[in-house]
C-alpha positions in Angstrom: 129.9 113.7 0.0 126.8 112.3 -1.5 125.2 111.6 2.0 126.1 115.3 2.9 124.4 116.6 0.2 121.0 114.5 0.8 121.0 115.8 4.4 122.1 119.8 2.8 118.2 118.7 0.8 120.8 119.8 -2.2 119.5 116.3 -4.4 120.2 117.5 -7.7 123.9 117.5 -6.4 123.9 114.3 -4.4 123.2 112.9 -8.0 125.1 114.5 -10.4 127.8 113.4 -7.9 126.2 109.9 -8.0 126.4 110.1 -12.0 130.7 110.9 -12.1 131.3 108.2 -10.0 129.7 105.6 -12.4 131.0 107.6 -15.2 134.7 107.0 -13.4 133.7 103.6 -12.7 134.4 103.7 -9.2 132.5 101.3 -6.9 130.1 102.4 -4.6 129.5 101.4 -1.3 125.5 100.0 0.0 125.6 103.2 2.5 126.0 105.3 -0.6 123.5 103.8 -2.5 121.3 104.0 0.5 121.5 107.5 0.8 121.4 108.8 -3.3 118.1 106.7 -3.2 116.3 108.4 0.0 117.6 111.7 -2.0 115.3 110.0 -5.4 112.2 108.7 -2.9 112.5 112.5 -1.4 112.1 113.8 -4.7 109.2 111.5 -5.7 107.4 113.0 -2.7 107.6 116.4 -3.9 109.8 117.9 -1.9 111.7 119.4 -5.4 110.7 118.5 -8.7 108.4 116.8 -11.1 107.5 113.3 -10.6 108.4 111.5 -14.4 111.9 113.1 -14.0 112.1 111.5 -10.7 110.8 108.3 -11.7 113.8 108.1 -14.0 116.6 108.9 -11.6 115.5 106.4 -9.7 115.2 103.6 -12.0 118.9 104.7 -13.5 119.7 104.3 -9.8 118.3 100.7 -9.4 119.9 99.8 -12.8 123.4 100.7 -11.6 122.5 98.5 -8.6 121.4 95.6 -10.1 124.6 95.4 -12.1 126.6 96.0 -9.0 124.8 93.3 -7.5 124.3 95.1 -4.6 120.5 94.2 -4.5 121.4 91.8 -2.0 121.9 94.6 0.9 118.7 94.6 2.7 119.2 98.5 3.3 119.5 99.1 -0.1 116.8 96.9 -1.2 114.0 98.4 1.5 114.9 102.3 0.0 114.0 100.4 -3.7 111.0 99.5 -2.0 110.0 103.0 -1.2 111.0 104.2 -4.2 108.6 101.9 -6.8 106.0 103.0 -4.0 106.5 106.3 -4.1 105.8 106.1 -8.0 102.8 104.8 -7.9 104.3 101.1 -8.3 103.5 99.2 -5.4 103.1 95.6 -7.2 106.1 96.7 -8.8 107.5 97.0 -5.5 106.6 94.0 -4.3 107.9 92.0 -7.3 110.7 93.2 -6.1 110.5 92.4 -2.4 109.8 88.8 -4.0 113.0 88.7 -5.7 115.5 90.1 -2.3 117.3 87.4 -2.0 118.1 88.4 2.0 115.4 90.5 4.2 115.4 91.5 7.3 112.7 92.9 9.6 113.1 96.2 8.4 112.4 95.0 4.5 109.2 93.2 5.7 108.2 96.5 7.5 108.8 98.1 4.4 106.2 95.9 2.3 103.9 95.8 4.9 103.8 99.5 5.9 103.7 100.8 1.7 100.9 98.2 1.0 99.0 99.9 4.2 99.9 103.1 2.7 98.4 102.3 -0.5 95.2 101.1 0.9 96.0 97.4 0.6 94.9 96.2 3.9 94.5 93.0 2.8 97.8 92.5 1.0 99.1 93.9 4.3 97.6 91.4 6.3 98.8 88.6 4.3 102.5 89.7 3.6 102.2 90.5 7.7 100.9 86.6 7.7 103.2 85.1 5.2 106.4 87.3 7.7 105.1 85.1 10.4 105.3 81.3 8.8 108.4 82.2 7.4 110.0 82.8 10.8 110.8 86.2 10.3 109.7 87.9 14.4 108.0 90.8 14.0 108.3 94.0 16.4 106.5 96.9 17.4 106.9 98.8 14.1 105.7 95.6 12.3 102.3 95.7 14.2 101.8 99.7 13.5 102.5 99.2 9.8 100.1 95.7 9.9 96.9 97.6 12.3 97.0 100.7 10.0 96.3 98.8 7.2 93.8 96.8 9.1 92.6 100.0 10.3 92.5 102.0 7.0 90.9 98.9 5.4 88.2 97.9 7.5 89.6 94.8 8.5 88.4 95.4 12.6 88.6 91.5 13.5 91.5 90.9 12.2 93.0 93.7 13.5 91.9 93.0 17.1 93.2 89.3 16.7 96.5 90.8 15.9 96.5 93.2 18.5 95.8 90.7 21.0 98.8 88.2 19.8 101.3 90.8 20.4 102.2 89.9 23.7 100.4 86.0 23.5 102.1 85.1 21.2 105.2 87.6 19.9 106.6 89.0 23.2 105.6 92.5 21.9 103.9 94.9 24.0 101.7 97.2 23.0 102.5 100.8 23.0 100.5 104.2 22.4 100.5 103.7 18.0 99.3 100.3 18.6 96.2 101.5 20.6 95.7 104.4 18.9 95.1 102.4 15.7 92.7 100.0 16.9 90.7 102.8 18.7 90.6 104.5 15.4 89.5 100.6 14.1 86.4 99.8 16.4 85.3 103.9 16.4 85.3 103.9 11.9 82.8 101.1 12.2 80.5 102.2 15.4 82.2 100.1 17.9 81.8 102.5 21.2 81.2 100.1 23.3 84.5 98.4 22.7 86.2 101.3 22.6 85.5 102.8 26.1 86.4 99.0 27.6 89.7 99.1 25.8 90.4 102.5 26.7 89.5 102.5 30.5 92.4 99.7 30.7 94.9 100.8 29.0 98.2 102.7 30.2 97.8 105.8 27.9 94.7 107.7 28.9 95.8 110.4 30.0 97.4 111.2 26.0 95.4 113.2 23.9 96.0 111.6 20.7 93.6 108.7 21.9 91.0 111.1 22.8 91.3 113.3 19.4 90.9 109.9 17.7 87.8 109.1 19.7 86.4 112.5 19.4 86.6 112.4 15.4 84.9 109.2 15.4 82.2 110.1 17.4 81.8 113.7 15.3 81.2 110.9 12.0 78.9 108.1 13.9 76.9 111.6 16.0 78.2 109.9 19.5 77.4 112.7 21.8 77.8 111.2 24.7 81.4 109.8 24.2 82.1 112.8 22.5 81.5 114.9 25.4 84.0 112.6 27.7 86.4 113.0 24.8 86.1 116.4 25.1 86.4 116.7 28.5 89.7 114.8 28.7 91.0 116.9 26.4 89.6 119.9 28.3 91.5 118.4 31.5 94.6 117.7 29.7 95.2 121.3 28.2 94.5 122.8 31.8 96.9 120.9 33.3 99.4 121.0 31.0 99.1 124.6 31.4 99.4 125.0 34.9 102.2 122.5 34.8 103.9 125.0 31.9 103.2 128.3 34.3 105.6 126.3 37.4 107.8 125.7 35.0 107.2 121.6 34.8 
């Protein structure tokens, strides 16, 4: 019933039904708990209501399940996650990530993707670093989380070195996010050059999302000249993808 109502976006319901059951005592399930505290993080983003009253919810929420002891559910843990960052808390949050007694990959991409979120590229880079010695084996959404902070963050060389131990060294290979985001690296800081090597080799050029990220970089550093090959691809792309739309492909 609860995870009804979250998908129905009728919150306020999914937890007043939350409240009976702990007024009836009845135990709820991790799936349950999963799903009332997407309906709080949902909230939190603005979707409904104001953010204090929010706040609350889901801090009654994360009470209830750290008497129930079922912190130790990795789902339920990596929603908590999202909620303390979703209120602002993000050391909060990763007190908390300090304190799960079990994670998974999913509760490391958590960390890692909020603290890029938040602007921590550093932190990011570290957590990302600390995920590695620990054993934990990272996967693709671990490298988007880790290069947007990198990216967001100025952290270029890092990033590339990352980047280029996907495969080396993690068995990963990269995919259109992954360049995307160190395209968007090397053109925030001038690096054209770079850029047109990486992106003459790559599988994805004929998708416009590299060549809108290109073209925005070269609009901030005044790169005419890449900006007009930018252009042109996308100029290309449109007219094919309408031709292809008038046969009906």
């Amino acid at each position: 019933m609860i995870g009804w109502l979250v998908q129905k976006g009728q919150v306020m319901g999914a937890l007043s039904m939350f409240r009976l059951i702990c007024r009836k005592g009845i135990r709820i399930d991790f799936v349950s708990l999963s799903s009332i505290l997407g309906a709080c993080a949902g909230r939190i983003s603005g979707e409904v209501c104001d953010d204090d009253l929010d706040d609350i919810l889901g801090r009654q929420v994360h009470t209830h399940i750290a008497k129930d002891e079922c912190i130790n559910d990795v789902f339920v843990g990596s929603a908590l996650i999202d909620i303390y960052c979703k209120c602002g808390g993000v050391d909060e949050a990763r007190q908390f990530f300090d304190m799960m007694p079990n994670k998974n990959t999913i509760t490391w991409n958590e960390m890692i993707h909020e603290y890029a979120q938040s602007g921590c590229g550093y932190k990011a880079v570290c957590l990302y670093k600390v995920m590695i010695s620990s054993g934990n084996k990272p996967d693709s959404i671990t490298f988007v989380a880790v290069l947007t902070a990198c990216s967001h963050s100025g952290l270029v060389d890092v990033g590339l070195e990352i980047f280029n131990s996907m495969q080396l060294e993690h068995g990963v290979e990269a995919e259109l996010d992954h360049y995307t985001h160190i395209i968007d690296s090397l053109g925030r800081v001038s690096r054209f050059h770079e850029v047109e090597v990486l992106i003459d080799k790559i599988p994805y050029e004929d998708d416009p999302v590299l060549w809108e990220v290109m073209l925005c970089s070269c609009r901030v550093h005044d790169n005419v000249s890449l900006a007009r090959r930018a252009a042109d691809e996308l100029f290309r792309l449109d007219l094919l993808a309408n031709i292809y739309s008038a046969l009906g492909r």
